[in-house]
N, CA, C and O of each residue as an XYZ file, in Angstrom:
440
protein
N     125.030    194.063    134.848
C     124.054    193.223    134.203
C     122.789    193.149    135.043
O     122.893    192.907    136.246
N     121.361    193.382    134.369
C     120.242    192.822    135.082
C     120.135    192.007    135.555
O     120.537    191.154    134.763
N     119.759    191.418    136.647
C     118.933    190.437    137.526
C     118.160    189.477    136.509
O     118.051    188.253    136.589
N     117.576    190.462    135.392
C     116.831    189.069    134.957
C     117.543    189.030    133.369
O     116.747    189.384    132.500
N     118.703    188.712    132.947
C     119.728    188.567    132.071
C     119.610    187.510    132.276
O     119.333    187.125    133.412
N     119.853    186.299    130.803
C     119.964    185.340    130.933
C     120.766    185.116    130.011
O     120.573    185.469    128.848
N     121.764    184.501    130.417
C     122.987    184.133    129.222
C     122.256    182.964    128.435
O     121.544    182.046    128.840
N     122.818    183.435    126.779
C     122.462    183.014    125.271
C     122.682    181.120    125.876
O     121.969    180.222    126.326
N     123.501    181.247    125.669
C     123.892    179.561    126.185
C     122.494    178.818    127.471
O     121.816    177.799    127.341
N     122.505    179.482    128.212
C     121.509    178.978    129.308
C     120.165    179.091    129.176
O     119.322    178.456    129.811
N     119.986    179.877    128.375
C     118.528    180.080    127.289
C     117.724    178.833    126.352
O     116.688    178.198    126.158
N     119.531    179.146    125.861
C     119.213    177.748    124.836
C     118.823    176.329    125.454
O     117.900    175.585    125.121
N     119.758    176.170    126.415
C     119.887    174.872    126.913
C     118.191    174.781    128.045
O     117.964    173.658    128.494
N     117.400    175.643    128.332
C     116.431    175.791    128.532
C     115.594    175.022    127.991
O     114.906    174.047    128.291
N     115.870    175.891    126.836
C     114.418    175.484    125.665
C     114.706    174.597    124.521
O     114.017    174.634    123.501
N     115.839    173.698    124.689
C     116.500    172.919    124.099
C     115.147    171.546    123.275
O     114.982    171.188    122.109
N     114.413    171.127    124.650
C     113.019    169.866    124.169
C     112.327    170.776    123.382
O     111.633    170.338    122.465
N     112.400    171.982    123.589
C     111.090    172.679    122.727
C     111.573    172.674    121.688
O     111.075    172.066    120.741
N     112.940    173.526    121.601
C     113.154    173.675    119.999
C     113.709    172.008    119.071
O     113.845    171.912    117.851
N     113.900    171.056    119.944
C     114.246    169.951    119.184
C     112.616    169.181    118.525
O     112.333    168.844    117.375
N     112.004    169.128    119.481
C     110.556    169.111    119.099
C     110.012    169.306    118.129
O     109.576    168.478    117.330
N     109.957    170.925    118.071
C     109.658    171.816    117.009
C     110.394    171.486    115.593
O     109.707    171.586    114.576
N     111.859    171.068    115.471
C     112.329    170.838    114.326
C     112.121    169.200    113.846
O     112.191    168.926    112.648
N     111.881    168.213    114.794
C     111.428    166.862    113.943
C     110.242    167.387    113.767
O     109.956    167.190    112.585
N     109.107    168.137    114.473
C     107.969    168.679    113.614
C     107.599    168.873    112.171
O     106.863    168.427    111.292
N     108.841    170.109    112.495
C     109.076    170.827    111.022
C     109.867    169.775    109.873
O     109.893    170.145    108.699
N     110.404    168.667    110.199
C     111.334    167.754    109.451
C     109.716    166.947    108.933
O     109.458    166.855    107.733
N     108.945    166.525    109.782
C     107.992    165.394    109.488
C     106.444    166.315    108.509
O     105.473    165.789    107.965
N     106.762    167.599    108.617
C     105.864    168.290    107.317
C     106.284    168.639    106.128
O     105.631    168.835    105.103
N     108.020    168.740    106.425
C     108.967    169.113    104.927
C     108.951    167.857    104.289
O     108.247    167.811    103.280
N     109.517    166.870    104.600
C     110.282    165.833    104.074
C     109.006    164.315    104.529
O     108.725    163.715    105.566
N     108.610    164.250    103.250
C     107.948    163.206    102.809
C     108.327    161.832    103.273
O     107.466    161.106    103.771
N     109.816    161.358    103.111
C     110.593    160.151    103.172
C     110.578    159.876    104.961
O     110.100    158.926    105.581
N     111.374    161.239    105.526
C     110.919    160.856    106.873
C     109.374    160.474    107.233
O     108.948    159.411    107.687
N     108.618    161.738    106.871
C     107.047    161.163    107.572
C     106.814    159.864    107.528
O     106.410    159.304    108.548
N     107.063    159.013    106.128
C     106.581    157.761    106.120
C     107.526    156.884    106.830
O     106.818    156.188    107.558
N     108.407    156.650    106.947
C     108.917    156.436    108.024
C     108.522    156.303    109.539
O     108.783    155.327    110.241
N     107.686    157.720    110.033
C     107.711    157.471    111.038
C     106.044    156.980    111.006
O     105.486    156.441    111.961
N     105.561    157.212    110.030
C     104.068    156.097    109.602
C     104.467    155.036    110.002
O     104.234    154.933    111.206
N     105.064    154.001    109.503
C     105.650    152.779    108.903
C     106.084    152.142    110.433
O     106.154    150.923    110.593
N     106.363    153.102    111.527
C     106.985    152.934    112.615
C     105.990    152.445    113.574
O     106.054    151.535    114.401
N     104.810    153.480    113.187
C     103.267    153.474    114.221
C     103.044    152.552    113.558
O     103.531    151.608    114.179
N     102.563    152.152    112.570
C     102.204    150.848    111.910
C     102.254    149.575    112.484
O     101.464    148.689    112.807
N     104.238    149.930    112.511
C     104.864    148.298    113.134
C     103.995    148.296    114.736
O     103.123    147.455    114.951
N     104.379    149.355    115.783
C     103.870    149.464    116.973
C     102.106    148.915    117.548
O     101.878    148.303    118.591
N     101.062    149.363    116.508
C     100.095    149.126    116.589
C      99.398    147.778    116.963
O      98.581    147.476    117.833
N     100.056    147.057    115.937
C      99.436    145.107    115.982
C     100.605    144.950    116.700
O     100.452    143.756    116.957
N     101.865    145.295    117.326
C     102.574    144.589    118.293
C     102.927    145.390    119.053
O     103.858    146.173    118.868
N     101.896    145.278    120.505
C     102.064    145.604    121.487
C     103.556    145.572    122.397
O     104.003    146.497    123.076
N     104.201    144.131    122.169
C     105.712    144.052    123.005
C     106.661    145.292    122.173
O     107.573    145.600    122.940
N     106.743    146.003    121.031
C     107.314    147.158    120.888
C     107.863    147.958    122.422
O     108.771    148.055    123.247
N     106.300    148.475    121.955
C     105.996    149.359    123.248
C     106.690    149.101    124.483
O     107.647    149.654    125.024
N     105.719    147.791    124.894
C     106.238    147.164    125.879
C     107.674    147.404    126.228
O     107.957    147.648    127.401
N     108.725    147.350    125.191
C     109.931    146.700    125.340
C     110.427    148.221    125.354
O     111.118    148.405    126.356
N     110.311    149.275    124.635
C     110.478    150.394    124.744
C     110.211    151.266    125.627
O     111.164    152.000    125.889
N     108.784    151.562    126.472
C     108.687    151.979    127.683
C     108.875    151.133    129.161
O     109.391    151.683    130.135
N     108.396    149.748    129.192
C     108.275    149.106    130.261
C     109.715    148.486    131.025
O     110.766    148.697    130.420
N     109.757    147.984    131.893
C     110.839    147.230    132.211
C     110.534    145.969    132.761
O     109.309    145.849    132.742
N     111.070    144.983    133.237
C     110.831    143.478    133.675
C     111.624    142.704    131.818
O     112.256    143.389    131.015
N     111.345    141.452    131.678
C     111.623    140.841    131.104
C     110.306    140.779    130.312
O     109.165    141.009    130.710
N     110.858    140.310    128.760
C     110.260    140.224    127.450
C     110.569    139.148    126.685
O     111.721    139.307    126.282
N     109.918    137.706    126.117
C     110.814    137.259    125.741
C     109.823    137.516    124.521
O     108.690    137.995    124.566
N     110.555    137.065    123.406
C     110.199    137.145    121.770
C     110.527    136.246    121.501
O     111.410    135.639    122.108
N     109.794    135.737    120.250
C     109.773    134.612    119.122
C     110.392    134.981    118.317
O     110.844    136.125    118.368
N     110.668    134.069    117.174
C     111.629    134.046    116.069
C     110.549    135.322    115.411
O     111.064    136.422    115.607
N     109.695    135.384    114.956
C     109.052    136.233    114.100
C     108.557    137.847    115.552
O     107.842    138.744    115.104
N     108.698    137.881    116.015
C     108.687    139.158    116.795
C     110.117    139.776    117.245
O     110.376    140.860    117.768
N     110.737    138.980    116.956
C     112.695    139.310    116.819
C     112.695    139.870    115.604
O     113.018    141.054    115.700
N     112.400    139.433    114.140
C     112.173    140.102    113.521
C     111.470    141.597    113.321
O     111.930    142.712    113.075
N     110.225    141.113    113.530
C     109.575    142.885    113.704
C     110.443    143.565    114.232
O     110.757    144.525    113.529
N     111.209    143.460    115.577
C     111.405    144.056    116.591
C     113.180    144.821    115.400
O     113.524    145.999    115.295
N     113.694    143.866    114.912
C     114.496    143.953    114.034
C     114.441    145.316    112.588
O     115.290    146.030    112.054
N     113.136    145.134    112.448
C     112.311    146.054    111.255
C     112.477    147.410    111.854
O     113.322    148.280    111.641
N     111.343    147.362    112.744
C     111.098    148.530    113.974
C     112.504    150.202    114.319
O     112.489    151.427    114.445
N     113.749    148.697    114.311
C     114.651    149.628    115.253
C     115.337    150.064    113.517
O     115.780    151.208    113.418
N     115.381    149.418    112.612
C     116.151    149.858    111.297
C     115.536    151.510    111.308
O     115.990    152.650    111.396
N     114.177    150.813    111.153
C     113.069    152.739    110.494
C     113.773    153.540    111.916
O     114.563    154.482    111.977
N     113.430    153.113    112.478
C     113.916    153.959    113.832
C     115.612    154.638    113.495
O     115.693    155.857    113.650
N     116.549    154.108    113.179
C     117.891    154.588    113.077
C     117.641    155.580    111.768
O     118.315    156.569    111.482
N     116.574    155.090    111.100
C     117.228    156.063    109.945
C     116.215    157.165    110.116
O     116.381    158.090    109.320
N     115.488    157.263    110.720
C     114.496    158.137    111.016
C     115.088    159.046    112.236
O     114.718    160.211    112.382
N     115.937    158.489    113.010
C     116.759    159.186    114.143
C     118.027    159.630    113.392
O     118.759    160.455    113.940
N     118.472    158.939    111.668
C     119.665    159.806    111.573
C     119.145    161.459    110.732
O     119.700    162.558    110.721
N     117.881    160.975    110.118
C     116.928    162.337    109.526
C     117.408    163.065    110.024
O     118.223    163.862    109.560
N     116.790    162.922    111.760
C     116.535    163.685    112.334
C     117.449    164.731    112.945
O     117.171    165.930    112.962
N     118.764    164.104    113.538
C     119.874    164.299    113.574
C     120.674    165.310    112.385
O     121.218    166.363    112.719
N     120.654    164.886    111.174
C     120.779    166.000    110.054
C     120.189    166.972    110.032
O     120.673    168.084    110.246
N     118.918    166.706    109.743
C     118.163    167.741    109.818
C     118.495    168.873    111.233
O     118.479    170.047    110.863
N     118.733    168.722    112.477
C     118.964    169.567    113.552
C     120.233    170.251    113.139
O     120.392    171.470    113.211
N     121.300    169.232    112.617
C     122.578    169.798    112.386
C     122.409    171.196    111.035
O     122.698    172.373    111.252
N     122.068    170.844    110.173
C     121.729    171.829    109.208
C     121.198    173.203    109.596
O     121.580    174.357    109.401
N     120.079    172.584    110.277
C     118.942    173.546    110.916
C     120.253    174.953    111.976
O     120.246    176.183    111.916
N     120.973    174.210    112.624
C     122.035    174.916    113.460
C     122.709    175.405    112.606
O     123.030    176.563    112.870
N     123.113    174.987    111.581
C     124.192    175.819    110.405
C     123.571    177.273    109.624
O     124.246    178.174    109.125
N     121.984    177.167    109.706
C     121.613    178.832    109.056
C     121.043    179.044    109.946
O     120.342    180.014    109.656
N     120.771    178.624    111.387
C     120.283    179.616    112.519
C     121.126    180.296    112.795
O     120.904    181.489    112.998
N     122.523    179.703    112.906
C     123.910    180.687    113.366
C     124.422    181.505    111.778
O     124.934    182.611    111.952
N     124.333    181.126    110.606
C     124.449    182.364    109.718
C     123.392    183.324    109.530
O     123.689    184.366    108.946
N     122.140    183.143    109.948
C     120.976    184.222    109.997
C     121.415    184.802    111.350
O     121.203    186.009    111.471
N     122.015    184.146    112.441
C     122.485    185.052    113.568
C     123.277    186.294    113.193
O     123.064    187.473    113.476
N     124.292    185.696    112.448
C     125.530    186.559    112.312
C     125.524    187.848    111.259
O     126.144    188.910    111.208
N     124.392    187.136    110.356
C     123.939    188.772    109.253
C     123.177    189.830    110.257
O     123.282    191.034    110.023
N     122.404    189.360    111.383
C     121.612    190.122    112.177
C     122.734    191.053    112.701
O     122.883    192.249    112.449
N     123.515    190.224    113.508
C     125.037    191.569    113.982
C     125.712    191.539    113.582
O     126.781    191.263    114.126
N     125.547    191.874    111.982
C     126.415    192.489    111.133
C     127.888    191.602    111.050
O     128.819    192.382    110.849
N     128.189    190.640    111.119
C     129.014    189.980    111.106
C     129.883    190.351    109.798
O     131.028    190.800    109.763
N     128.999    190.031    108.716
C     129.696    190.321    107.486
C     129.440    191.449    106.925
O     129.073    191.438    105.750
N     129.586    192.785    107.688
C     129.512    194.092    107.475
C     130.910    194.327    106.417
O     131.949    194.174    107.058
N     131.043    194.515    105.592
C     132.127    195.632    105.076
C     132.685    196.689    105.712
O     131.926    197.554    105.275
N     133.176    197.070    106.170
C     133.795    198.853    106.376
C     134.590    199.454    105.667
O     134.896    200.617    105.932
């Protein structure tokens, strides 16, 4: 084997952020229902800064009855927008590996 061979597996797992990237990309130009979703998400984030806050920062946060809510709203779009997304990858893996397998002849006849 070459020196600069890189096993299929270690390739992948490489470029794993890129290609996950690339497919909520491709999920948020196909599919209408997600995009707004993740509209609806920036939306919530925009006029409430403790989102953010609470999502990147660390220290303590406290919230009000009505920013428990938002914060409540926020993480719903978020799950179902993370289960999209999640499908969508899984699928996406189901005809990358059958477009693999017509390439080497997998389902050749003889």
């Amino acid at each position: 084997m070459s020196d600069q061979y890189i096993p299929m597996i270690e390739r992948i797992s490489e470029e794993y952020d890129e290609s996950d990237s690339n497919m909520v990309l491709e999920l948020a130009d196909t599919d209408q229902g997600y995009a707004a979703l993740k509209q609806r998400m920036s939306e919530l984030r925009h006029p409430y800064p403790f989102i953010e806050k609470l999502l990147e920062g660390d220290g303590e946060i406290r919230l009000s009855a009505q920013e428990h809510e938002i914060l409540n709203q926020y993480f719903r779009l978020y799950f179902r927008a993370d289960n999209m997304e999640r499908k969508h990858i899984y699928f996406r893996g189901h005809t990358d590996c059958f477009s693999y397998l017509e390439k080497i002849a997998a389902f050749k006849k003889e």
